[in-house]
C-alpha positions in Angstrom: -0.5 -12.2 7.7 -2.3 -10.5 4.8 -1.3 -10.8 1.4 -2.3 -8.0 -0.3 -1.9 -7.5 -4.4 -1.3 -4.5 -5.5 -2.5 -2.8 -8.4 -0.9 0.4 -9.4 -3.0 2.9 -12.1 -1.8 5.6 -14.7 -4.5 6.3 -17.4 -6.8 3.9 -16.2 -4.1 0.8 -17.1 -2.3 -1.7 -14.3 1.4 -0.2 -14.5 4.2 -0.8 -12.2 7.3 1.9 -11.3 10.8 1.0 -10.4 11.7 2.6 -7.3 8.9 5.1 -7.6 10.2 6.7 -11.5 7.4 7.1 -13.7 10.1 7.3 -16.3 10.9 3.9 -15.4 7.1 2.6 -16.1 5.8 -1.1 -17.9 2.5 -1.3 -18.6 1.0 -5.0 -17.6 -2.8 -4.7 -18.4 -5.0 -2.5 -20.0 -7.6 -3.7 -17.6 -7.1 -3.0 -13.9 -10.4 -4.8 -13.7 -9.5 -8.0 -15.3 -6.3 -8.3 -12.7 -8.4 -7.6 -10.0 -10.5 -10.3 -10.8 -7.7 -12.6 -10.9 -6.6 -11.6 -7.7 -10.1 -13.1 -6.5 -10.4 -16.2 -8.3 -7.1 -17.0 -6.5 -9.2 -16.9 -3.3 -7.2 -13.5 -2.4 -9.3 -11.2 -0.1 -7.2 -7.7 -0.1 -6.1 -5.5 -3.1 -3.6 -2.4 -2.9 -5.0 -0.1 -5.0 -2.5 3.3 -5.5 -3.5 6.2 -8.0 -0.3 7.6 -9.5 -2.0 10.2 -11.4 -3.7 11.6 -8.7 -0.2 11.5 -6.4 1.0 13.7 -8.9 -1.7 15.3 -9.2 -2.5 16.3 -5.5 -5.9 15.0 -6.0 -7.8 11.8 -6.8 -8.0 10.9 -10.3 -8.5 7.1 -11.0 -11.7 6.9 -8.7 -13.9 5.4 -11.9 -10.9 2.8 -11.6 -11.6 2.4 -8.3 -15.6 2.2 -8.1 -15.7 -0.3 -10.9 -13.3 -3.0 -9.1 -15.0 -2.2 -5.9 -18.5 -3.2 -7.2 -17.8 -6.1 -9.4 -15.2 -7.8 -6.8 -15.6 -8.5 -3.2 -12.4 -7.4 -2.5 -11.5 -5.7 0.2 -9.5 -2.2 -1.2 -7.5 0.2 0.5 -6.6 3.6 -1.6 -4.5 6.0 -2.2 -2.7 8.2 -4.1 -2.6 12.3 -3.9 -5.8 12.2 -1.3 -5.9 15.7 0.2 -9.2 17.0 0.6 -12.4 16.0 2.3 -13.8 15.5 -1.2 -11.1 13.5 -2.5 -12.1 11.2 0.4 -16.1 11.4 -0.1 -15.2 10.3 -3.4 -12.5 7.7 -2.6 -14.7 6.4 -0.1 -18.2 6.7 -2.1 -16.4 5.0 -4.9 -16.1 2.0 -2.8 -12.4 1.5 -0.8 -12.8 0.7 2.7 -9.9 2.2 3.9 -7.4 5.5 2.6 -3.7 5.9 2.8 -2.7 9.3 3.7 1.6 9.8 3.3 2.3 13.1 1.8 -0.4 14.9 3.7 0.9 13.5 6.9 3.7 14.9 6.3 2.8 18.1 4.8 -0.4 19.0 6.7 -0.5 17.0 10.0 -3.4 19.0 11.1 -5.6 17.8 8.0 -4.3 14.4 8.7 -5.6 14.3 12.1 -9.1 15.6 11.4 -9.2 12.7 8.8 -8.2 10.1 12.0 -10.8 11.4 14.0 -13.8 11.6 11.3 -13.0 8.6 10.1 -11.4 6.5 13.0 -8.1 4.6 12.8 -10.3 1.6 11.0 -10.0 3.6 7.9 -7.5 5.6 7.4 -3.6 4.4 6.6 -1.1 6.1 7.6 1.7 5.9 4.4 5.2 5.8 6.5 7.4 5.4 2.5 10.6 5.8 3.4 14.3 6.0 1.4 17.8 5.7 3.4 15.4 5.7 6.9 13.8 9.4 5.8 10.1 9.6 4.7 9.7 10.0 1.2 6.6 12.3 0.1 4.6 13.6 -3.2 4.5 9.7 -4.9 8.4 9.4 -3.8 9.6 12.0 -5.8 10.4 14.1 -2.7 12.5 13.3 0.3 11.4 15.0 3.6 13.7 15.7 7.0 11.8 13.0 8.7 13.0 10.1 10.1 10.8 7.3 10.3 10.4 5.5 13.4 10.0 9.1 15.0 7.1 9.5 12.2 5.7 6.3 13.5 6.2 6.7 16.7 4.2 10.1 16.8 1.3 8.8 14.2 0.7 6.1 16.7 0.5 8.4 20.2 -1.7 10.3 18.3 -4.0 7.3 17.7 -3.1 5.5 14.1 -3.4 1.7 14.1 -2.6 0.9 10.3 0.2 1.5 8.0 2.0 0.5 5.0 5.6 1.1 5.0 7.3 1.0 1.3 11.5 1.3 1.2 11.6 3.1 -1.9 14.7 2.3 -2.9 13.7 -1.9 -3.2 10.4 -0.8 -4.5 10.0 -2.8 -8.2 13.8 -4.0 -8.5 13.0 -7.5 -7.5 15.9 -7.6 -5.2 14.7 -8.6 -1.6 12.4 -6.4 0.8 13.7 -3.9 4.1 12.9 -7.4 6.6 15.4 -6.0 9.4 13.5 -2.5 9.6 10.6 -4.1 9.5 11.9 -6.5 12.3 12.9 -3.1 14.0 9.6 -1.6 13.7 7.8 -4.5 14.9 10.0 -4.5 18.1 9.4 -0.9 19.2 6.0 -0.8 17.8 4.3 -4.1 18.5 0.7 -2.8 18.7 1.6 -1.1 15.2 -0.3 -3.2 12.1 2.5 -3.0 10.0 2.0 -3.7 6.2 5.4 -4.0 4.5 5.7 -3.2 0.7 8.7 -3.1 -1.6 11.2 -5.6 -3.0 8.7 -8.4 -1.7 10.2 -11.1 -4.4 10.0 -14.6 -3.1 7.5 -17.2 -0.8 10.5 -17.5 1.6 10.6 -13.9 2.1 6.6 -13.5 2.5 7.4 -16.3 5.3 9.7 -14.5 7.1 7.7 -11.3 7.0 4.9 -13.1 8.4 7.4 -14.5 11.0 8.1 -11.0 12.0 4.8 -10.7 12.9 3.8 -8.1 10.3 0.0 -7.6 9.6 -0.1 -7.9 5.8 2.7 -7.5 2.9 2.1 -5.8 -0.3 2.9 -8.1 -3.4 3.3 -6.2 -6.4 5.7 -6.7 -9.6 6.6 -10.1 -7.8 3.4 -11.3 -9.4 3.8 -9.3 -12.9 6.5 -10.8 -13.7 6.0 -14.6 -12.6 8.1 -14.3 -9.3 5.2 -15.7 -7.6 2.6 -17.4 -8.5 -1.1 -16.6 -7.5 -1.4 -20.2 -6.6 1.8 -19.6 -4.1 -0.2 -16.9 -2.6 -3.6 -18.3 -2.5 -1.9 -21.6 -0.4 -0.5 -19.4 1.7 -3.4 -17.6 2.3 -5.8 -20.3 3.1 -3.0 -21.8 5.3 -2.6 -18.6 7.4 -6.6 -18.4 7.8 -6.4 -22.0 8.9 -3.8 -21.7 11.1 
């Protein structure tokens, strides 16, 4: 399993939300760069990288964020945050992420959605399956849609998706344990589904029974901000799963 860092950016500084309110916002560095780095040196391979501006505003904001990590790490980056139009992924893309999350527009404009699956090919796009009392969330979580989400899943992957990460709002940022037994659920009635499971993520044990479940990667976030885990935790459980 991948263990994936996220970084989270609103003017251009490392923030993290609680359960998806930017009212509720802590600002951890200045320098998205500098934690990025980090995130490397620790001999981590993946970063998370979401733009909250652009989720609110419909379009990619933060990409200057984006091309500077990408071309002074090796890490490998997935993106997103309010990605809607073919130049939002040119630029997202140009500025260096190898793969895009697409939630809101997946929701909102299927059609779009699936012309970016076939351009681009299911190596590189994401599909963003957020969800909050097992309804997919849209618009950076400040909507909730009629959608139900293993029926969202289950028609992203007929139609020829291979990636997604799955956040449960409602754990996202609170520290308090991640959605394990949807996961566990998805991973049953998907199996061929690489499913990346973000929210709550708090503790090593957790991360080990996540990776038990057989998920592709888990998204660490505010775990690592505020000393929950240690880098050196992840890293060791890093090299052991490439080892192993």
């Amino acid at each position: 399993m991948f263990i994936i860092p996220a970084i989270d950016i609103i003017d251009g500084k490392c923030v993290r939300l609680t359960q998806g309110d930017y009212a509720q916002m802590k600002v951890y560095n200045e320098d998205p760069l500098e934690v990025a780095k980090a995130f490397e040196a620790a001999g981590l391979r993946r970063l998370h990288l979401v733009d909250l501006d652009g989720a609110k505003a419909k379009q990619i904001v933060n990409h200057k964020v984006l091309a500077r990590i990408a071309s002074q790490t090796n890490l490998f980056i997935d993106f997103g945050g309010g990605l809607k139009s073919p130049e939002d992924l040119r630029i997202a893309f140009e500025s260096g992420a190898q793969m895009v999350t697409g939630g809101t527009i997946a929701v909102k404009e299927p059609d779009v959605f699936l012309h970016w699956l076939t351009t681009y090919g299911s190596v590189r796009i994401i599909l963003g399956a957020d969800f909050r009392d097992g309804k997919i969330a849209v618009t950076g979580w400040q909507e909730q849609s009629d959608l139900e989400l293993f029926a969202f899943l289950k028609h992203y992957f007929d139609q020829g998706i291979r990636y997604t990460i799955s956040t449960d709002v409602s754990k996202d940022g609170l520290l308090q344990g991640s959605a394990l037994e949807i996961y566990q659920s998805i991973r049953e009635e998907l199996p061929d589904l690489y499913l990346i499971a973000s929210g709550g993520v708090t503790t090593m044990a957790e991360l080990e029974r996540l990776r038990d479940s057989g998920c592709y990667g888990a998204i660490v976030g505010k775990a690592i901000y505020e000393g929950k885990i240690s880098l050196k935790e992840l890293s060791e459980m890093t090299n052991f799963s490439s080892t192993n």
